[in-house]
N, CA, C and O atoms as a printed pandas DataFrame, in Angstrom:
     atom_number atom_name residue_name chain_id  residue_number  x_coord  y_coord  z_coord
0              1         N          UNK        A               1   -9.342  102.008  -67.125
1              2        CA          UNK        A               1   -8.428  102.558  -66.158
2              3         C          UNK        A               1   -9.231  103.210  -65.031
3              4         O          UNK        A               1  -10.089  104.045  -65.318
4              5         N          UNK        A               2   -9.046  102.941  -64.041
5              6        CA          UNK        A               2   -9.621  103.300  -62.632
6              7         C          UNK        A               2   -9.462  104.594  -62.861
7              8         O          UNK        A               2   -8.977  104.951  -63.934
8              9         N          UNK        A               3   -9.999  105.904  -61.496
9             10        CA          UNK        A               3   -9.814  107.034  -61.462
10            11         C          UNK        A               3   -8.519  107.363  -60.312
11            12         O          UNK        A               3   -7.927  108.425  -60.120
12            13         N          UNK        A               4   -8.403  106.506  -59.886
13            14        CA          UNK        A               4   -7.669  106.196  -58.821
14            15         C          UNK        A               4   -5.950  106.253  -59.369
15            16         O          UNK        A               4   -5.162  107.045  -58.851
16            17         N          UNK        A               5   -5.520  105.249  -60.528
17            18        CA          UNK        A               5   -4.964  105.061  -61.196
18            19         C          UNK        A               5   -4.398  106.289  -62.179
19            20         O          UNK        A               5   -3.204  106.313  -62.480
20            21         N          UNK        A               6   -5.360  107.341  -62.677
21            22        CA          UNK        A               6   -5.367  108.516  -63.519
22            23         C          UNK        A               6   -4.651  109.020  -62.696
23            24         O          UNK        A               6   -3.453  108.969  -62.974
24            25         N          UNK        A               7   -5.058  109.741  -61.295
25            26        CA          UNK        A               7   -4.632  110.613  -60.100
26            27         C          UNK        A               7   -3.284  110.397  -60.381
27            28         O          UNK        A               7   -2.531  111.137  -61.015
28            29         N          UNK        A               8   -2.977  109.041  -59.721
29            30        CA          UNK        A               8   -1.241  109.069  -59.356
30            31         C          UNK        A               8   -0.512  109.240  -60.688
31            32         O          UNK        A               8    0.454  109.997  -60.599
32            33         N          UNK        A               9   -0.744  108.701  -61.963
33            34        CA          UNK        A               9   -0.451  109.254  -63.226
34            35         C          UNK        A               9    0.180  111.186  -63.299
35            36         O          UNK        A               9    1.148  111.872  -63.625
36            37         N          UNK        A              10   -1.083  111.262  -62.782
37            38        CA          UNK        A              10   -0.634  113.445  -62.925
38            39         C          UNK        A              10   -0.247  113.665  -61.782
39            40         O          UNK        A              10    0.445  114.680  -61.852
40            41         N          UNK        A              11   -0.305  113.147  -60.297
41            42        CA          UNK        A              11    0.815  113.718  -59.501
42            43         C          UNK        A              11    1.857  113.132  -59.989
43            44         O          UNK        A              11    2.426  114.059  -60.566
44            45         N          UNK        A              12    2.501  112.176  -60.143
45            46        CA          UNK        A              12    3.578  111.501  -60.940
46            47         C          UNK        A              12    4.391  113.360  -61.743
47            48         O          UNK        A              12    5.400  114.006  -61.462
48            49         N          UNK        A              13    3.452  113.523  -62.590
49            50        CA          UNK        A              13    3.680  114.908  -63.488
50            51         C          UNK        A              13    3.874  116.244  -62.766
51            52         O          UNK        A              13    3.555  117.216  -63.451
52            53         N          UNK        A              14    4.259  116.468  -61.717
53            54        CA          UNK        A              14    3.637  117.335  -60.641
54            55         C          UNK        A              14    4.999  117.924  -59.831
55            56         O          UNK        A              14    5.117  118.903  -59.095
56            57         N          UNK        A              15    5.947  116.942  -60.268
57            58        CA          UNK        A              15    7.114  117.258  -58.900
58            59         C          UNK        A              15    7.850  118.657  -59.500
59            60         O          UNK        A              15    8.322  118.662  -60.637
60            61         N          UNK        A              16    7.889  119.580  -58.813
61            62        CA          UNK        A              16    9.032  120.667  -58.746
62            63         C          UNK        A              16    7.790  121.813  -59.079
63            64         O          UNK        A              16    8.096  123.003  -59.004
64            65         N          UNK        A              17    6.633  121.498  -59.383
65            66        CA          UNK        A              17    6.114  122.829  -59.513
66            67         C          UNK        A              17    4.749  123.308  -58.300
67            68         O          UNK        A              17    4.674  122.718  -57.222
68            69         N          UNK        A              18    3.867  124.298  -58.636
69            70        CA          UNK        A              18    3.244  124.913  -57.692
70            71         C          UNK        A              18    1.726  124.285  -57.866
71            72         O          UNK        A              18    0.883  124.427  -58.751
72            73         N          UNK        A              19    1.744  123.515  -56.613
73            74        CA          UNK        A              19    0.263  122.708  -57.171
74            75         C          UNK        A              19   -0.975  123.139  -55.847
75            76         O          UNK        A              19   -0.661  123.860  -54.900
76            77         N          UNK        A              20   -1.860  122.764  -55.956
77            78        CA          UNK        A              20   -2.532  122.363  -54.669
78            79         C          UNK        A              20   -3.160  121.101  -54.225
79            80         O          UNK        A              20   -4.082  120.574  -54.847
80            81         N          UNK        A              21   -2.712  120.684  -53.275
81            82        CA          UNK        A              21   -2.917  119.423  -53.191
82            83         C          UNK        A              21   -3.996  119.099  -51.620
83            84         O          UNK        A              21   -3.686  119.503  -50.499
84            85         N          UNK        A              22   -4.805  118.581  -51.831
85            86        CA          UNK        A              22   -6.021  118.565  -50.537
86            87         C          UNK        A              22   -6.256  116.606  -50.011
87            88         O          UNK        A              22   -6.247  115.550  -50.644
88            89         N          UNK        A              23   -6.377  116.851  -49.064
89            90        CA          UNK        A              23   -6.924  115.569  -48.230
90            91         C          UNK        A              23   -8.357  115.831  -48.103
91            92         O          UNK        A              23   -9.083  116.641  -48.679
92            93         N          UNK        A              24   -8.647  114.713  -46.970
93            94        CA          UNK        A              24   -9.927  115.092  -46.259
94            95         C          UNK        A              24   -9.897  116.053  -45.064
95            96         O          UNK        A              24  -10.872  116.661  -44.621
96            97         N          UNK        A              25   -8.518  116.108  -44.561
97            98        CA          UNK        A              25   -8.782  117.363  -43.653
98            99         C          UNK        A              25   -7.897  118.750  -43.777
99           100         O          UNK        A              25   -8.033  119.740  -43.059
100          101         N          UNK        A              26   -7.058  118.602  -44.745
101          102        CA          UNK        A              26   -6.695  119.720  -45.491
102          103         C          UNK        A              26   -5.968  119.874  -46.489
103          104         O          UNK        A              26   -5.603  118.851  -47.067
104          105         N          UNK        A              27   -5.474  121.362  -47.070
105          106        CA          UNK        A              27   -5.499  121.933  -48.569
106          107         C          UNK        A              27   -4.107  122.452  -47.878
107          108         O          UNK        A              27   -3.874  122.987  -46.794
108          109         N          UNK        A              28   -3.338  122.083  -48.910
109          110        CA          UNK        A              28   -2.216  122.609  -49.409
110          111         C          UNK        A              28   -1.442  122.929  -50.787
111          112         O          UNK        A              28   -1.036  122.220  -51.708
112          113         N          UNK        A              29   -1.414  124.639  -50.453
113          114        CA          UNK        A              29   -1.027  125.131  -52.124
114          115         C          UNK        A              29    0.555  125.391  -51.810
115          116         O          UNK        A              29    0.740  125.843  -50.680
116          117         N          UNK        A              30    1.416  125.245  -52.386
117          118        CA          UNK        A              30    2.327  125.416  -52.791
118          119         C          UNK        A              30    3.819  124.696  -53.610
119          120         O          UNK        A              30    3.978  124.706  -54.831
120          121         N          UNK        A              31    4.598  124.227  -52.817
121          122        CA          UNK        A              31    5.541  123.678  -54.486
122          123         C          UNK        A              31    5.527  122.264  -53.707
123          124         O          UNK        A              31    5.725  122.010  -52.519
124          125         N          UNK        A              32    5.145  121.232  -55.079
125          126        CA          UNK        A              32    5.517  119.758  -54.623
126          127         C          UNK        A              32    7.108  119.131  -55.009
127          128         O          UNK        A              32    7.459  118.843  -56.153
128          129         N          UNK        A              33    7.659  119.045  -54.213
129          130        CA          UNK        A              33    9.243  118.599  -53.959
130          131         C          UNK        A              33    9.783  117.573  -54.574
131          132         O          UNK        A              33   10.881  117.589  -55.131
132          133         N          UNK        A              34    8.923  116.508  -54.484
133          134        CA          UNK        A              34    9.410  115.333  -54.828
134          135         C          UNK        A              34    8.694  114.004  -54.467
135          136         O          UNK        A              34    8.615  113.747  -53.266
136          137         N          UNK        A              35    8.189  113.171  -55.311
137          138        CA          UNK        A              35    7.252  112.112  -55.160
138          139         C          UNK        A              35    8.572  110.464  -55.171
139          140         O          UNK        A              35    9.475  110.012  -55.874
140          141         N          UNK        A              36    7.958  110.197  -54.104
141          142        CA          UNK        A              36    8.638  108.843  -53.681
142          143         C          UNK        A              36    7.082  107.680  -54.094
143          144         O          UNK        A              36    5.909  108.050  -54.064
144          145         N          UNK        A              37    7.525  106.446  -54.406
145          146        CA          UNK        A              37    6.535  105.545  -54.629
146          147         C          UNK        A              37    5.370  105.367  -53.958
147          148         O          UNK        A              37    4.362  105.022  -54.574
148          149         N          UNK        A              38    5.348  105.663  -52.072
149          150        CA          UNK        A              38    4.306  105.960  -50.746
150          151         C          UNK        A              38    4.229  107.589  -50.629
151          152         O          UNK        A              38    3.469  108.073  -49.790
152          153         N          UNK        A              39    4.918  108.328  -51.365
153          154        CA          UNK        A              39    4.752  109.679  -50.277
154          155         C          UNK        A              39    4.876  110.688  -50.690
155          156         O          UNK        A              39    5.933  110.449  -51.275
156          157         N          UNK        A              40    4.642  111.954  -50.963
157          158        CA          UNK        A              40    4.473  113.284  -51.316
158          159         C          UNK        A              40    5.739  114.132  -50.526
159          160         O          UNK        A              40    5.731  113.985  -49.304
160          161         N          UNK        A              41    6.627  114.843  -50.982
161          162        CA          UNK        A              41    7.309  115.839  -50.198
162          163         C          UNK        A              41    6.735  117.112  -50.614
163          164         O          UNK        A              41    6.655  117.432  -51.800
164          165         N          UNK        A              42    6.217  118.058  -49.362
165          166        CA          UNK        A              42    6.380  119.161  -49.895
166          167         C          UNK        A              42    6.705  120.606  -48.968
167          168         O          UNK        A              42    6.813  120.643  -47.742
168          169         N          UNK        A              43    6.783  121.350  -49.576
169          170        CA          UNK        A              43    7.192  121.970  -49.440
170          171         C          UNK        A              43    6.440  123.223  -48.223
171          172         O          UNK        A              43    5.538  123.916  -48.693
172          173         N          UNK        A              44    6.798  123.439  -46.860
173          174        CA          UNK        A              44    6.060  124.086  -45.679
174          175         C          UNK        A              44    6.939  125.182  -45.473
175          176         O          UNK        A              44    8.017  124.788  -45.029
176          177         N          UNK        A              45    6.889  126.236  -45.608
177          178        CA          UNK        A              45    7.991  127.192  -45.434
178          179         C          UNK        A              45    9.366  126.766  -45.293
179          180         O          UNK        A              45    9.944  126.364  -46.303
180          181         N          UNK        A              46    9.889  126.791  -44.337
181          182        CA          UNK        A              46   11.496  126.108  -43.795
182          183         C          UNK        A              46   11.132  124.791  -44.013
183          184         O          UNK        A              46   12.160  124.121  -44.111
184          185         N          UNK        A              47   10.306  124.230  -44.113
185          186        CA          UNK        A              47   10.114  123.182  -43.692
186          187         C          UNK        A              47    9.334  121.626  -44.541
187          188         O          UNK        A              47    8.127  121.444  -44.698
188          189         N          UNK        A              48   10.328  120.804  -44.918
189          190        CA          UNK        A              48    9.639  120.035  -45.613
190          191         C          UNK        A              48    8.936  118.363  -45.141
191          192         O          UNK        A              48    9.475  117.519  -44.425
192          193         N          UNK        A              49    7.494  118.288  -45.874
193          194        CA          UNK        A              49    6.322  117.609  -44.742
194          195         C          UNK        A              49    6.417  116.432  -45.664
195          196         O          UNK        A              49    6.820  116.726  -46.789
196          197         N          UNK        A              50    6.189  115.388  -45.491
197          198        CA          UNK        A              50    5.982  114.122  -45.907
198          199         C          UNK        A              50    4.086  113.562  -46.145
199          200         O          UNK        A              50    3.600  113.034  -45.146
200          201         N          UNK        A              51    3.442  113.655  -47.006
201          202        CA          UNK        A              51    2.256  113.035  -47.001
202          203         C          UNK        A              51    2.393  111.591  -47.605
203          204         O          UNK        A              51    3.258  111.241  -48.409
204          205         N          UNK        A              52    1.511  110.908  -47.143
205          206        CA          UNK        A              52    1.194  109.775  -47.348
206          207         C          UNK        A              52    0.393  109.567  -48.361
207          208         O          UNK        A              52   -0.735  109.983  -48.096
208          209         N          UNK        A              53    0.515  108.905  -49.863
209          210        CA          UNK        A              53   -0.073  109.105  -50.986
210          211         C          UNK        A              53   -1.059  108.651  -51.039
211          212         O          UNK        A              53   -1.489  109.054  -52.120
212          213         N          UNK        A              54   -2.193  107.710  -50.365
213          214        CA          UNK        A              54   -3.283  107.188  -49.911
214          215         C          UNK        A              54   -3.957  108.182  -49.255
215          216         O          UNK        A              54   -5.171  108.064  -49.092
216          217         N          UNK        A              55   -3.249  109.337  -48.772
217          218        CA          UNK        A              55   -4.679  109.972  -47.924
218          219         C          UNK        A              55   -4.248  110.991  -48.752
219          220         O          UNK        A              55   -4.454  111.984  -48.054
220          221         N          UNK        A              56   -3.814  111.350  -49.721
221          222        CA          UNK        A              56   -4.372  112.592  -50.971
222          223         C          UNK        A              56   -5.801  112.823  -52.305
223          224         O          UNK        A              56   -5.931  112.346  -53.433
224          225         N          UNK        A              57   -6.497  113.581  -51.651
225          226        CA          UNK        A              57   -7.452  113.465  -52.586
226          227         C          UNK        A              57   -7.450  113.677  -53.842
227          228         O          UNK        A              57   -8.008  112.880  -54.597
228          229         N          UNK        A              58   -6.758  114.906  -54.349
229          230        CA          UNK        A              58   -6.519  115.358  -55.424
230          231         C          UNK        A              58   -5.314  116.166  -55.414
231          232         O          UNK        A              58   -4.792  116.534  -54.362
232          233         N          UNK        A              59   -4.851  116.454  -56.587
233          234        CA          UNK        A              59   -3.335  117.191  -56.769
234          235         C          UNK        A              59   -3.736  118.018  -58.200
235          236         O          UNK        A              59   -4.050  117.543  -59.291
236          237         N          UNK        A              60   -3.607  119.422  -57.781
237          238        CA          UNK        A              60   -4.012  120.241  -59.411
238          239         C          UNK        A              60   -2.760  120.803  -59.392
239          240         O          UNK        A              60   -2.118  120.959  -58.353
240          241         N          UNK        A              61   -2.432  121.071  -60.328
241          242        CA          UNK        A              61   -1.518  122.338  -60.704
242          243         C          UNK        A              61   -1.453  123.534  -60.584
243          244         O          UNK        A              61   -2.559  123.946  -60.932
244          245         N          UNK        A              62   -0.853  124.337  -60.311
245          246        CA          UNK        A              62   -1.357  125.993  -60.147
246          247         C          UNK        A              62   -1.288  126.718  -61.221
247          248         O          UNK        A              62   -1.627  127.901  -61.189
């Protein structure tokens, strides 16, 4: 199994709670919303951001 493959496995595990999640050009800690098959929702104050699941480096849990 790739490492690549593992990743989306545990963000998969990840939706509704307080994670931190980083790219290559930045880190974001707080609650992940909801994972669509391409895309990350999460959670920006008022405001909820869409990432693109290809440019996430890692996703931990808090």
């Amino acid at each position: 199994m790739s490492l690549q493959r593992k990743r989306i496995v545990e963000i998969e595990d990840c939706a509704g709670q307080q994670v931190v999640v980083s790219t290559k050009d930045w880190v974001y800690i707080g609650k992940l919303e909801v994972i669509t098959s391409g895309e990350l929702i999460i959670n920006v104050g008022d405001l909820l951001l869409t990432v693109n699941r290809e440019d996430v480096d890692n996703v931990l849990v808090k």
